[in-house]
C-alpha positions as a Markdown table, in Angstrom:
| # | Residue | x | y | z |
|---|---|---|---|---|
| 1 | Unk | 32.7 | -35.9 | -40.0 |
| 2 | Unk | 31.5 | -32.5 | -39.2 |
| 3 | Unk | 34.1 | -29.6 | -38.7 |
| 4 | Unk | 33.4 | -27.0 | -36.4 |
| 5 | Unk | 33.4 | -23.5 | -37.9 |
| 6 | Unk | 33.5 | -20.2 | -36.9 |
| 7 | Unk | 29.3 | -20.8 | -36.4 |
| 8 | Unk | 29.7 | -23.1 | -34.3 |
| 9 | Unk | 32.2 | -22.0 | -32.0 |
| 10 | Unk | 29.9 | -18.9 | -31.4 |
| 11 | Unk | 26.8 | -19.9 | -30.9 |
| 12 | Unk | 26.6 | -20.5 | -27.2 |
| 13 | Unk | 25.3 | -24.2 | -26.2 |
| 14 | Unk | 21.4 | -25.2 | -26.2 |
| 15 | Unk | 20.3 | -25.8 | -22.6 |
| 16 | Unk | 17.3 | -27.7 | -21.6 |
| 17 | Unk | 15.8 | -27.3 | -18.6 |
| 18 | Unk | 13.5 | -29.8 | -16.6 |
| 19 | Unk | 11.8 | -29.5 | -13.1 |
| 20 | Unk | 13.5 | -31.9 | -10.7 |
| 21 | Unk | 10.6 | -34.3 | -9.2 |
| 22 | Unk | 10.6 | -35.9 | -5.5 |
| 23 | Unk | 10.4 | -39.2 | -7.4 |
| 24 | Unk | 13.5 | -38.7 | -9.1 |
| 25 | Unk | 15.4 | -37.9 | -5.6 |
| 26 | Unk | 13.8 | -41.2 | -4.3 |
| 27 | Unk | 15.4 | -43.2 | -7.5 |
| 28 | Unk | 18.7 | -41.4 | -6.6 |
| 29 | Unk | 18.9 | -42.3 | -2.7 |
| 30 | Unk | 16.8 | -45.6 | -3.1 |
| 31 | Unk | 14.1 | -44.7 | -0.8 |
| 32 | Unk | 10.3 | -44.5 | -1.4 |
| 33 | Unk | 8.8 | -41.4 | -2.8 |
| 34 | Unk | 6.2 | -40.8 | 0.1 |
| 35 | Unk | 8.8 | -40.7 | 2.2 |
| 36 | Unk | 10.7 | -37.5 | 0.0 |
| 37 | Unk | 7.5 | -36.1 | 0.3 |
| 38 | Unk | 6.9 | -35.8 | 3.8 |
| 39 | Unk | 10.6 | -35.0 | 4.3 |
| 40 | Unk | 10.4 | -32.3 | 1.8 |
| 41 | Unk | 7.1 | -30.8 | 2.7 |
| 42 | Unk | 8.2 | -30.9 | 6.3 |
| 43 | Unk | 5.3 | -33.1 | 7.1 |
| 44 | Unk | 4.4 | -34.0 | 10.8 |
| 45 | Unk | 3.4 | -37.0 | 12.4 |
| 46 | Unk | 5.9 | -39.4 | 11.0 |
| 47 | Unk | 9.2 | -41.4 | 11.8 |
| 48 | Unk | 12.4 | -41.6 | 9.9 |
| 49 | Unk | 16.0 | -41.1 | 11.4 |
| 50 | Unk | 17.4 | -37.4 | 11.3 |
| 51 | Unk | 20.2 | -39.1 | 8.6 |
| 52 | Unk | 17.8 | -39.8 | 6.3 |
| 53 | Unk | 16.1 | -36.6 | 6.4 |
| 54 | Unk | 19.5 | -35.4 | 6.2 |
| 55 | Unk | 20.1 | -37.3 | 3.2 |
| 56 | Unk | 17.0 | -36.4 | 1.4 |
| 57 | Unk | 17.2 | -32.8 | 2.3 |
| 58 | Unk | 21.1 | -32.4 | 1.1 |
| 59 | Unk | 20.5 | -34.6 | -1.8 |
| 60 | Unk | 17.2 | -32.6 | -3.1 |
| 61 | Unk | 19.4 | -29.8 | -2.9 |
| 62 | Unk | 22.1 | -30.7 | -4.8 |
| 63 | Unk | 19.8 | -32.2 | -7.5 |
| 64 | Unk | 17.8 | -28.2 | -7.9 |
| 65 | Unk | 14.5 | -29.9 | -6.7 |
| 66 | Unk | 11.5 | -26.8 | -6.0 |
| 67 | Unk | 8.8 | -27.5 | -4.8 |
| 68 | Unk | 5.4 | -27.5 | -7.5 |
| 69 | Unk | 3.8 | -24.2 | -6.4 |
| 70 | Unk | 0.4 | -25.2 | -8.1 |
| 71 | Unk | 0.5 | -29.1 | -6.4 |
| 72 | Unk | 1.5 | -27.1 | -3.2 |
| 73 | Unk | -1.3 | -24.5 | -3.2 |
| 74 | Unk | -4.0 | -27.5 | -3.8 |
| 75 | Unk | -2.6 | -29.9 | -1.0 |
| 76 | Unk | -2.5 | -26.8 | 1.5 |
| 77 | Unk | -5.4 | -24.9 | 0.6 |
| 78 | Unk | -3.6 | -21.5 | 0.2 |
| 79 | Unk | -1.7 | -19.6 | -2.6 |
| 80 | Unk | 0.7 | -17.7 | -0.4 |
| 81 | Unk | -0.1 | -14.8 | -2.7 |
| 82 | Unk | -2.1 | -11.4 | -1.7 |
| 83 | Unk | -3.9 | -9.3 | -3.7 |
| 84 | Unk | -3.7 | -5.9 | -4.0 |
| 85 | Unk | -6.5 | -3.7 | -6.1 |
| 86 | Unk | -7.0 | 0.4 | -6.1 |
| 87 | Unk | -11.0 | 0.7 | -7.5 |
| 88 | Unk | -9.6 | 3.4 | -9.7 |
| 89 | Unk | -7.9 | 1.2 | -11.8 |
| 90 | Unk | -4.6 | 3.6 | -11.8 |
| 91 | Unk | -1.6 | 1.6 | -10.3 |
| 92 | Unk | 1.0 | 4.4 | -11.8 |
| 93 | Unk | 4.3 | 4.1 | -10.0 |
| 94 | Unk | 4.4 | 8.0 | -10.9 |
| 95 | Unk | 1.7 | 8.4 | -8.4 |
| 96 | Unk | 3.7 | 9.0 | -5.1 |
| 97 | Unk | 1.0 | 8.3 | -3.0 |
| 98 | Unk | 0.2 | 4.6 | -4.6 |
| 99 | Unk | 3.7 | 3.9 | -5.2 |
| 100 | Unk | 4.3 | 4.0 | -1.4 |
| 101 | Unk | 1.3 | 2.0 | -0.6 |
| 102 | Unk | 2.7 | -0.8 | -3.5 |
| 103 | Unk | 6.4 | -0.7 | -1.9 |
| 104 | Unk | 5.2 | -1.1 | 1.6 |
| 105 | Unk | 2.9 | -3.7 | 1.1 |
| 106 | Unk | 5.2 | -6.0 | -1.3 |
| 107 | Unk | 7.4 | -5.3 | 1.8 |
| 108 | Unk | 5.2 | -6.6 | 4.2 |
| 109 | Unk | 4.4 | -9.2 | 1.9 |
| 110 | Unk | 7.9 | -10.7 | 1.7 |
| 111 | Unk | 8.3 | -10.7 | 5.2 |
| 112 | Unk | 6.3 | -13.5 | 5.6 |
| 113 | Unk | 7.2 | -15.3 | 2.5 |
| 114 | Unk | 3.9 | -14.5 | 0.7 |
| 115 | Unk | 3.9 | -12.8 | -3.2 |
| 116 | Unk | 1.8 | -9.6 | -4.0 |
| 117 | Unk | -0.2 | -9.9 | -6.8 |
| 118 | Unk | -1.5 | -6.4 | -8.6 |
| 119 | Unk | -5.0 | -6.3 | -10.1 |
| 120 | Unk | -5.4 | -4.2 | -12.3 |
| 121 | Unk | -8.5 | -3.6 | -15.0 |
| 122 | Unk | -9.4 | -0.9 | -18.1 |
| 123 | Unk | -11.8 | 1.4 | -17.0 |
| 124 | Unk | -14.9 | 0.0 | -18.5 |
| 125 | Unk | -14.5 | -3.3 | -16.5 |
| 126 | Unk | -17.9 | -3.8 | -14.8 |
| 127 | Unk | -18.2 | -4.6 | -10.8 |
| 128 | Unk | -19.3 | -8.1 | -11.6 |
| 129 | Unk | -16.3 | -8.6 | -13.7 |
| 130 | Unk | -13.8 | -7.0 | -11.8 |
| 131 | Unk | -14.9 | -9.1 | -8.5 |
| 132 | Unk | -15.2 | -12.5 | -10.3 |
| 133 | Unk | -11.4 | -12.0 | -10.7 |
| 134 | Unk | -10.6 | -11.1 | -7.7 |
| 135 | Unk | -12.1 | -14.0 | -5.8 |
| 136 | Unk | -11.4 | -16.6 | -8.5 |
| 137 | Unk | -9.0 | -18.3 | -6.3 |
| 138 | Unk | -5.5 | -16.8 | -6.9 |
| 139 | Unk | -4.9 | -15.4 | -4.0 |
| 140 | Unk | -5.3 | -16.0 | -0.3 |
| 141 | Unk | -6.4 | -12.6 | 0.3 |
| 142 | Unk | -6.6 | -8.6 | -0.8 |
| 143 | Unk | -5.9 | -5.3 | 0.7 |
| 144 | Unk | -8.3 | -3.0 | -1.7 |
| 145 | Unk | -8.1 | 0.8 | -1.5 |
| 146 | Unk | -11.7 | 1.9 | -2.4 |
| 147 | Unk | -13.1 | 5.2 | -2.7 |
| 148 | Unk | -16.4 | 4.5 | -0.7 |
| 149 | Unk | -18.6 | 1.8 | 0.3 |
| 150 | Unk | -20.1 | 0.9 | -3.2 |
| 151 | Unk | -21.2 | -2.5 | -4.9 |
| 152 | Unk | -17.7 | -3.6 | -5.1 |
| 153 | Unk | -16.7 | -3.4 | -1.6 |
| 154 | Unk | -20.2 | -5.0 | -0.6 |
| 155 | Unk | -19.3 | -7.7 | -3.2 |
| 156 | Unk | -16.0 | -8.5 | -1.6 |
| 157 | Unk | -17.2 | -9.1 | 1.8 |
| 158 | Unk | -20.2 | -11.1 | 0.8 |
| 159 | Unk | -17.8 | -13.8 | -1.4 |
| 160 | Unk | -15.8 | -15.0 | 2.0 |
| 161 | Unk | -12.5 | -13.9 | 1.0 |
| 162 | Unk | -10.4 | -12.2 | 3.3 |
| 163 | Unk | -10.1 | -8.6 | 2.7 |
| 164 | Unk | -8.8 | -5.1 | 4.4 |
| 165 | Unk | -9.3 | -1.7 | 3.5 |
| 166 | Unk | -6.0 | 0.7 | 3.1 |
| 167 | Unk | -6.4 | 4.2 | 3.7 |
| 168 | Unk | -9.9 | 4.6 | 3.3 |
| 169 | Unk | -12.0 | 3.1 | 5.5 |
| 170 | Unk | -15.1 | 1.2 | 4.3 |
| 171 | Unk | -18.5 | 0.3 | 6.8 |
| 172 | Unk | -18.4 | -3.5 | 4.8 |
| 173 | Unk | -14.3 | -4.5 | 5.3 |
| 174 | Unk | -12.1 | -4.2 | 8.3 |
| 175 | Unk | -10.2 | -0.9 | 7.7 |
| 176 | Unk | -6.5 | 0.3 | 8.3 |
| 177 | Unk | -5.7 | 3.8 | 7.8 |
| 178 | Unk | -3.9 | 6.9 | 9.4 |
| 179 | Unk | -5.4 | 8.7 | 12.6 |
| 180 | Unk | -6.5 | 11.8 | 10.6 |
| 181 | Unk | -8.0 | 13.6 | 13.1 |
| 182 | Unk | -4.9 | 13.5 | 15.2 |
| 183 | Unk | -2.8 | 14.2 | 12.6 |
| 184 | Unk | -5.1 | 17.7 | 11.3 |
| 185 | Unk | -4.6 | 18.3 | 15.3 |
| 186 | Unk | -1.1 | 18.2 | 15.8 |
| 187 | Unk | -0.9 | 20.3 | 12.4 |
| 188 | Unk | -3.2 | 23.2 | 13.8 |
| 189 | Unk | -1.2 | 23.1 | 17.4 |
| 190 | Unk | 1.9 | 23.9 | 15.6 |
| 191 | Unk | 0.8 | 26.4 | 13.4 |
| 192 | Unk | -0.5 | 27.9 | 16.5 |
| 193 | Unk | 2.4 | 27.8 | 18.4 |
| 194 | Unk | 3.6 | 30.0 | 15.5 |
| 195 | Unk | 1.5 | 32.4 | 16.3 |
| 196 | Unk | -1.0 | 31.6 | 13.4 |
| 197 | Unk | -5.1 | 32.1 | 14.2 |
| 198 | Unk | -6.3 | 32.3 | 10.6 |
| 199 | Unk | -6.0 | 29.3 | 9.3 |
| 200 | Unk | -7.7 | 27.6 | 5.9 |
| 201 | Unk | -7.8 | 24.0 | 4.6 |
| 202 | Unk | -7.2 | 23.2 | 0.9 |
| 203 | Unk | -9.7 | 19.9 | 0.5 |
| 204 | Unk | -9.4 | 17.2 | -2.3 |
| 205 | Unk | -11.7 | 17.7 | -4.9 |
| 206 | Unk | -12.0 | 13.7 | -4.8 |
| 207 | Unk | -14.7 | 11.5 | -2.8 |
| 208 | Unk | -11.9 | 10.0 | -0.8 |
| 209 | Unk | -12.4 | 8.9 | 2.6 |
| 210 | Unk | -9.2 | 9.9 | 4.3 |
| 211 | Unk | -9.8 | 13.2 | 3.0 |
| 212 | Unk | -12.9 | 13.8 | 4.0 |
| 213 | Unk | -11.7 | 13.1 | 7.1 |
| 214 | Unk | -9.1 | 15.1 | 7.4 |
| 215 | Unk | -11.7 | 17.6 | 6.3 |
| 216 | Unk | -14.3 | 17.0 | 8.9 |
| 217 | Unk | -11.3 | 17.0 | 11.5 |
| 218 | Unk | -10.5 | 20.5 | 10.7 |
| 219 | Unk | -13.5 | 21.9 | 10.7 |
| 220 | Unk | -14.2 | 20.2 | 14.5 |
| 221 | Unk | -10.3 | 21.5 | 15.8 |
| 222 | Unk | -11.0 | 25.4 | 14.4 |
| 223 | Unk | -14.8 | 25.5 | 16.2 |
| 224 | Unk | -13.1 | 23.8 | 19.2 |
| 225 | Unk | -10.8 | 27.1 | 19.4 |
| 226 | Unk | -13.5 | 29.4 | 18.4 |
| 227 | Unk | -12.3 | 30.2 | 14.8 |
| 228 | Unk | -14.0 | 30.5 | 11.9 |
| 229 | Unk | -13.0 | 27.7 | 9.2 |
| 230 | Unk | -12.4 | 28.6 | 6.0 |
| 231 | Unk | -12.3 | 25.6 | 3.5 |
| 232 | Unk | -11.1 | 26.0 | -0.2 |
| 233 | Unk | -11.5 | 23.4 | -2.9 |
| 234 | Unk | -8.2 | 22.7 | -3.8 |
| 235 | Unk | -6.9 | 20.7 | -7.1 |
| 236 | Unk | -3.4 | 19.8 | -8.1 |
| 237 | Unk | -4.1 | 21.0 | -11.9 |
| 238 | Unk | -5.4 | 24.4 | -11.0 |
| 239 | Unk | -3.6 | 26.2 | -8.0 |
| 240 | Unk | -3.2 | 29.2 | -8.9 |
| 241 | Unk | -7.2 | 29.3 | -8.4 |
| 242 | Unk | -6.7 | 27.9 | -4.8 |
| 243 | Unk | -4.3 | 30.7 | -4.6 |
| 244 | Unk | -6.3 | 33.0 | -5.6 |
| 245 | Unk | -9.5 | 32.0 | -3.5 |
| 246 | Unk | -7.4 | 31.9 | -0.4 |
| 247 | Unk | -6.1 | 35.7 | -1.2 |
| 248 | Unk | -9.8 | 36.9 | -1.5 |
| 249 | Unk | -11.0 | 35.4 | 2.4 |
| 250 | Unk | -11.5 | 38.5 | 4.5 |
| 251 | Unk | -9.4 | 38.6 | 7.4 |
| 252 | Unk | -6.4 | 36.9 | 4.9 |
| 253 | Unk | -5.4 | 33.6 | 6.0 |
| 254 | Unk | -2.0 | 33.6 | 7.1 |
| 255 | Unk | -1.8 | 29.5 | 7.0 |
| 256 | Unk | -3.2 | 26.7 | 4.7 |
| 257 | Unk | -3.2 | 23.0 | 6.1 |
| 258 | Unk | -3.4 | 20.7 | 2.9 |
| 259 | Unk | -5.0 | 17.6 | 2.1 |
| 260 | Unk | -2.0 | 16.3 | 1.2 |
| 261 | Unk | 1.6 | 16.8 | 0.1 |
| 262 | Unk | 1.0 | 16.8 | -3.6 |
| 263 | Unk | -1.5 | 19.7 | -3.2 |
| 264 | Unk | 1.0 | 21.4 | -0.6 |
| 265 | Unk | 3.7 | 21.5 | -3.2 |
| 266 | Unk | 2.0 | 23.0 | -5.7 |
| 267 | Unk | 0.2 | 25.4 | -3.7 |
| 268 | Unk | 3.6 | 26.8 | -2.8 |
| 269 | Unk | 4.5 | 26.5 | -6.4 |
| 270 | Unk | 1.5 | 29.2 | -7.3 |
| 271 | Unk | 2.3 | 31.4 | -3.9 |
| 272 | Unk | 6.4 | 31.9 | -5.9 |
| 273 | Unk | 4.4 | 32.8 | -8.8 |
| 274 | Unk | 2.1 | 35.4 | -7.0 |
| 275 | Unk | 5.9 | 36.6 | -5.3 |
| 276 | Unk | 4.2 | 35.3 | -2.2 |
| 277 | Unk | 6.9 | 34.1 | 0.2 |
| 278 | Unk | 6.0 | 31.3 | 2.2 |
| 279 | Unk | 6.4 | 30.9 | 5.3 |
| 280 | Unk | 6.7 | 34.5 | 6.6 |
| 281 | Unk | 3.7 | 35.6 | 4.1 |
| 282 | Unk | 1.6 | 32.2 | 4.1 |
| 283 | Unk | 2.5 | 29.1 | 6.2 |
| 284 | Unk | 1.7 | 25.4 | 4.2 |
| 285 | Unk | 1.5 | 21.9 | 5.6 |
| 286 | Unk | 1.3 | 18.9 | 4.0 |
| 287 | Unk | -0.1 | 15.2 | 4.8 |
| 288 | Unk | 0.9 | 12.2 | 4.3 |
| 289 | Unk | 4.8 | 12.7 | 4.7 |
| 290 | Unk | 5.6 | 10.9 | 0.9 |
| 291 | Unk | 7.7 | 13.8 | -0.7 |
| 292 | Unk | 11.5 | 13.5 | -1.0 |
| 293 | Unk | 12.9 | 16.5 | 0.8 |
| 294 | Unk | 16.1 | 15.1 | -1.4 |
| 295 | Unk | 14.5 | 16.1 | -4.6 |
| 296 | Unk | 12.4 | 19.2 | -3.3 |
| 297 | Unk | 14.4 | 22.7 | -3.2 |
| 298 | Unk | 12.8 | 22.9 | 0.4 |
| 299 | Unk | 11.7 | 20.6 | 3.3 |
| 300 | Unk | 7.7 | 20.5 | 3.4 |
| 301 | Unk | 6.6 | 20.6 | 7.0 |
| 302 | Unk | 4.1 | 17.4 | 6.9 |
| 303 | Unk | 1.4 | 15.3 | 8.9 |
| 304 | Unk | 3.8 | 12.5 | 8.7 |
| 305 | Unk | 1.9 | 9.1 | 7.9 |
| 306 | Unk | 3.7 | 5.3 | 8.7 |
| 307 | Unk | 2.5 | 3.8 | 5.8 |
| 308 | Unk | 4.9 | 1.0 | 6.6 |
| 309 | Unk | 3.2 | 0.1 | 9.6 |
| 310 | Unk | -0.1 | 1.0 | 8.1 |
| 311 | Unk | 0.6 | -1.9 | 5.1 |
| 312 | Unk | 2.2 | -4.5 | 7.6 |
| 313 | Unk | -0.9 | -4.3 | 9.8 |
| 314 | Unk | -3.2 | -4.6 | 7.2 |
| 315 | Unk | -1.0 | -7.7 | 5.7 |
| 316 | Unk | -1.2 | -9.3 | 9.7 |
| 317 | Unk | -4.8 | -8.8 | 9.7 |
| 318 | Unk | -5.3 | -10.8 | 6.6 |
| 319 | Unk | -3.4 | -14.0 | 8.0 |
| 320 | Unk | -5.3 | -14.2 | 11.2 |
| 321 | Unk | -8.5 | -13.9 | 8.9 |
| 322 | Unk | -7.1 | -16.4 | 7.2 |
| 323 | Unk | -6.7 | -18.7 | 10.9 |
| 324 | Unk | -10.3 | -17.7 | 11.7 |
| 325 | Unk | -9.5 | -15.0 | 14.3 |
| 326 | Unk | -11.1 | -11.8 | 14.8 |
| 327 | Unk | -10.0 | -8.8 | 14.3 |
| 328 | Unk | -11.3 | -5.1 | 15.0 |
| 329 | Unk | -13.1 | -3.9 | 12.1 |
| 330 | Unk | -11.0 | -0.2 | 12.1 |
| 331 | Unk | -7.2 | 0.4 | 13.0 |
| 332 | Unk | -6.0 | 4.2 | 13.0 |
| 333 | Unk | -2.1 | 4.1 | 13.2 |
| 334 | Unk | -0.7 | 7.6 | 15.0 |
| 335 | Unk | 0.8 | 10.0 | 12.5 |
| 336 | Unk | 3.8 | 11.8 | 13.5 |
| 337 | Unk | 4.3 | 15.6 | 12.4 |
| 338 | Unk | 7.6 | 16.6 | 10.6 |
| 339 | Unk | 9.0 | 20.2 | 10.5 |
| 340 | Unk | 10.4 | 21.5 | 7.6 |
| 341 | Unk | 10.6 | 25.1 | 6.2 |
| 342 | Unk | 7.6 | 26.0 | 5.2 |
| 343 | Unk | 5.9 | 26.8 | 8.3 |
């Protein structure tokens, strides 16, 4: 006979798990397996007692039963999973901008008891391959941030699958983005009401939508008032060169509205360099309202964008795609503007 040893009373028991089947609940209550089915799929159009729903219901429960995602998706047609794929590849949680856009769409996603999925692919993936994948059939449908209106974009709407456009807006998919003309507007009023005429933009190097936008906005509010724009190509790596083109414009600029927060922050960053005090030398504000005024020494004043409600309309879009419903090919959610110190 074996003796236990010290081994043996360590080693923690082997545990075997197996999936709990709607047959095996019918063995258990003695009642036939279509009937479980129906009961447990919540199936209408068919008679039995409210006991023995009741029974089959509290019985399935106590026995661990789940339903078979994969049998589920084939008898219903849908995955209850949405896609999500940014055509630069990068989903980097370091990236505040697409961290934000992740969170609030997995978000909107749970709300209605649907998974996001994240596609990602390495940077030599071609078009063909990358939509292949994404209309293979796992998911019900995708949100996509694209750059521009290209061959993958084109692709997406010619397979049938649902899809929306975040942020950027694209002439082949039903877009939902911020109002950026509003919110470049209500940015120049209140730098105006602080007395500010000379004011510059700091534009993304990058072909983004949204920021061309926000761009085009500008330009339109400062030869509304009679002002002379004054646009500076502005990238994150190299401020002190945005800094330094925005000290040469003659009259001096005495605010900057920026593209978006990032480039706000580290505009700032090379005006403490260049002893440049900002706001009562140079007034900055931001867009897009994602910086934590918790982990900045400062609050940024900010076009503040609801990229909540930006995600969870683009998610509702989706599902009344998905029930054959139309729905208007470009939503602009309000921005709001937030005040903060540096203006």
């Amino acid at each position: 006979m074996h003796q236990p040893n010290d081994t043996d009373m360590n080693t923690p028991p082997y545990i075997t798990l197996s999936k709990v089947t709607s047959r095996q609940v019918a063995d258990k209550l003695g009642v036939s397996q279509a009937t479980v089915s129906r009961v447990l799929r919540n199936v209408p159009g068919y008679q039995y007692s409210q006991k023995t729903r009741k029974r089959i219901l509290e019985e399935a429960e106590r026995m661990g039963y789940r339903p078979h995602a994969v049998a589920s998706s084939l008898r219903e047609g849908r995955t209850r999973v949405i896609g999500f794929h940014n055509q630069n590849s990068e989903l980097d949680v370091h990236n505040i901008f697409m961290a934000e856009v992740i969170r609030s769409l997995q978000q909107a996603c749970l709300e209605i008891s649907h998974l996001l999925l994240l596609h990602n692919f390495a940077p030599d993936v071609s078009v063909s391959n990358r939509l292949a994948e994404l209309t293979c059939g796992r998911v019900d449908g995708l949100v996509v941030h694209l750059q521009e209106n290209g061959p993958l974009a084109k692709g997406i709407a010619q397979s049938g699958l649902p899809a929306v456009a975040i942020a950027n807006r694209v002439e082949s998919l039903p877009s939902v983005g911020c109002d950026d003309s509003t919110g470049i507007r209500i940015a120049i009023e209140h730098l105006v009401e602080r007395g500010h005429e000379r004011i510059a933009f700091a534009h993304s190097p990058y072909p983004l939508e949204a920021a061309q936008a926000r761009h085009r906005a500008y330009i339109v509010e400062m030869e509304q008032r009679g002002w002379q724009p004054v646009s500076i190509p502005c990238s994150n790596h190299d401020t002190d060169t945005t800094f330094r083109a925005l000290q040469s414009v003659t009259p001096r600029p005495t605010a900057v509205c920026c593209w978006n927060d990032v480039s706000a922050i580290c505009l700032i960053r090379a005006c403490n360099r260049a002893a440049v005090n900002v706001p009562n030398d140079l007034a900055v504000v931001g867009f897009d309202g994602l910086i934590d005024k918790l982990m900045m020494p400062f609050n940024l004043t900010t076009v503040d964008v609801q990229w909540a409600r930006i995600s969870q309309t683009a998610v509702h879009l989706l599902m009344a795609m998905l029930s054959g419903e139309s729905v208007p090919w470009a939503t602009n959610v309000p921005p709001t503007l937030r005040i903060g110190e540096t203006t």
